[in-house]
C-alpha positions in Angstrom: 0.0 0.0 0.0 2.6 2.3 0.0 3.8 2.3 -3.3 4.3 6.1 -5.5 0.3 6.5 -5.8 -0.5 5.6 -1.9 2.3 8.4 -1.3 1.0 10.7 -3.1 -2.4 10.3 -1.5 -1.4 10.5 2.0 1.2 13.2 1.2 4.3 11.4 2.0 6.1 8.4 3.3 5.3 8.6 6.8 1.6 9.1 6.2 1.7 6.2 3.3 3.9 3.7 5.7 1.3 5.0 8.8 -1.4 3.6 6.6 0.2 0.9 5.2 1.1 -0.3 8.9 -2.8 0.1 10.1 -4.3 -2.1 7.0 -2.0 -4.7 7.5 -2.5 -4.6 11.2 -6.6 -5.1 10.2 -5.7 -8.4 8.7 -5.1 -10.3 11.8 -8.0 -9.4 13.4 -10.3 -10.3 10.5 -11.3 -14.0 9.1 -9.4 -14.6 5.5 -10.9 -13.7 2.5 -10.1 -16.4 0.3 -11.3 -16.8 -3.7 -13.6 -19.9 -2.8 -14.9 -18.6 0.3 -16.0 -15.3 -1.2 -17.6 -17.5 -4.3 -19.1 -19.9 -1.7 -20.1 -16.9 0.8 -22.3 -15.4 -2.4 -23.9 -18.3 -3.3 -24.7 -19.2 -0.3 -26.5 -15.6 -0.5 -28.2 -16.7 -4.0 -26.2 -14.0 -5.4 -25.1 -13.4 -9.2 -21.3 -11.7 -9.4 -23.0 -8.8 -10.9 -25.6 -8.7 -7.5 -23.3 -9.4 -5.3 -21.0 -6.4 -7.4 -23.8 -3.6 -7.1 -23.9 -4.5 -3.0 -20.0 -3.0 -2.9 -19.9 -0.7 -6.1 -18.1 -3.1 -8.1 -17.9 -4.4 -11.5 -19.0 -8.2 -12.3 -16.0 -8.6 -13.9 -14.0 -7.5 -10.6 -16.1 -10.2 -8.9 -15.1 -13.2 -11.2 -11.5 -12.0 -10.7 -11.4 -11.9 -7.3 -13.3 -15.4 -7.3 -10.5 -16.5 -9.5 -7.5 -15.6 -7.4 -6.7 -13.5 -10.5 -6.6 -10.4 -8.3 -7.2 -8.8 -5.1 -10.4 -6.7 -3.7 -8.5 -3.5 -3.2 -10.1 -3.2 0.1 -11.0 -6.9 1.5 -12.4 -5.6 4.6 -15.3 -3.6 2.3 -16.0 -6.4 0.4 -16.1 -9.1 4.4 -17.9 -6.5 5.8 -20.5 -6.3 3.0 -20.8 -9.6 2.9 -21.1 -10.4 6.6 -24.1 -7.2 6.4 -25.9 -9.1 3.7 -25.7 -12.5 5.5 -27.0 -10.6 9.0 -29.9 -9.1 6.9 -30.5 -12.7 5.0 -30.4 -14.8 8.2 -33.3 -11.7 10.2 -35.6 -11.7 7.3 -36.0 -15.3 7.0 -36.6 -16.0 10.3 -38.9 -12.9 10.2 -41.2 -14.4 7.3 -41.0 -17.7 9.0 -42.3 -16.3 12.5 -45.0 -13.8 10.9 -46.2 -16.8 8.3 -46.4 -19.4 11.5 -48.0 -17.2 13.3 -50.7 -16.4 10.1 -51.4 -20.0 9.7 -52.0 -20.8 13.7 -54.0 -18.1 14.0 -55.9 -19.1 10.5 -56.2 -22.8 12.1 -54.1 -23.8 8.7 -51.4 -25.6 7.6 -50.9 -24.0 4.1 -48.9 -21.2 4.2 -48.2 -18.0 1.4 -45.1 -16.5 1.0 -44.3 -13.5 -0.9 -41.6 -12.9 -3.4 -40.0 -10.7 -6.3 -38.8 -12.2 -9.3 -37.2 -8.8 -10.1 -37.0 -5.1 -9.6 -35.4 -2.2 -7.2 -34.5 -2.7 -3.7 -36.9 -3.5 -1.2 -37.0 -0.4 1.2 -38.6 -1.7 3.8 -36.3 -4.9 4.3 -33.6 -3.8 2.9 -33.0 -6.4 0.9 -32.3 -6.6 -2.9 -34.8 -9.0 -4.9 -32.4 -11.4 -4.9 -31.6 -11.5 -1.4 -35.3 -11.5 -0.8 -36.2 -14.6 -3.2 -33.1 -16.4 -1.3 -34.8 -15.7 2.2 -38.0 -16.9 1.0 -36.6 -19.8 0.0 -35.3 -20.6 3.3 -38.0 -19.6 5.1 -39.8 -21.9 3.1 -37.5 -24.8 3.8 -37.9 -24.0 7.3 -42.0 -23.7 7.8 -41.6 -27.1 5.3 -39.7 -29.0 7.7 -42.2 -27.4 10.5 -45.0 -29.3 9.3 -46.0 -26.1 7.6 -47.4 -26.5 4.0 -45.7 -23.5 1.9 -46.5 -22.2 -1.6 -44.4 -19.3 -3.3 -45.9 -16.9 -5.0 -44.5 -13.9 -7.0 -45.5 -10.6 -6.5 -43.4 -8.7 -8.6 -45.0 -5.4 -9.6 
């Protein structure tokens, strides 16, 4: 990191080194991030490279590199941190749809339950969530009310 360009960003060597010093000191403290486990860690999220590239402003094609090994993430920690956010957010909303559908059925006195999902679009707001992430949660929740006793349909409601 402190090469000629890092220099003259931080307006000279001991800046450059000082930052140099304090990103590599960051990489102790946080969990690897390897080419499979960021490949793995996105489809686990039901991500394309290109969704999982507009969560951290970057390019598919920076995504398929970094999955490669080919290069780098520039910033690593971004690109953990974003991921670990989009798990955290993944993991609350499907537990979320699960609870609030449970709790539909019981109180309907049914075992048939309807979830909700986009096939497309813009962001959800209130969750969120991107339409991918939302069709991955609903698919989990769905696994989960299924292995409940729950009987689950999907449907889509994309606008």
């Amino acid at each position: 990191g402190a090469d000629g360009a890092s220099i003259h960003n931080h307006g000279g060597i001991e800046a450059a080194t000082s930052v140099a010093r304090s990103w590599a000191a960051g990489l102790d403290e946080l969990p690897a991030l390897t080419p499979a486990g960021l490949k793995a860690r996105r489809q686990a999220l039901g991500l394309s490279q290109a969704e999982l590239g507009d969560i951290i402003d970057a390019s598919q094609a920076a995504v398929a590199q970094w999955e490669t090994g080919a290069r780098a993430p520039r910033n690593p920690t971004q690109v953990a941190t974003a991921l670990t956010v989009a798990e955290d957010r993944l993991h609350h909303f499907t537990q979320q749809l699960t609870q609030t559908a449970k709790e539909h059925a019981d109180h309907a006195g049914t075992r048939v339950v309807i979830l909700t999902t986009l096939s497309s679009g813009t962001p959800i707001d209130s969750a969120d969530l991107t339409p991918a992430l939302h069709r991955t949660a609903t698919g989990r929740a769905f696994d989960q009310l299924h292995r409940a006793g729950y009987h689950p349909i999907i449907e889509d409601n994309t606008p």
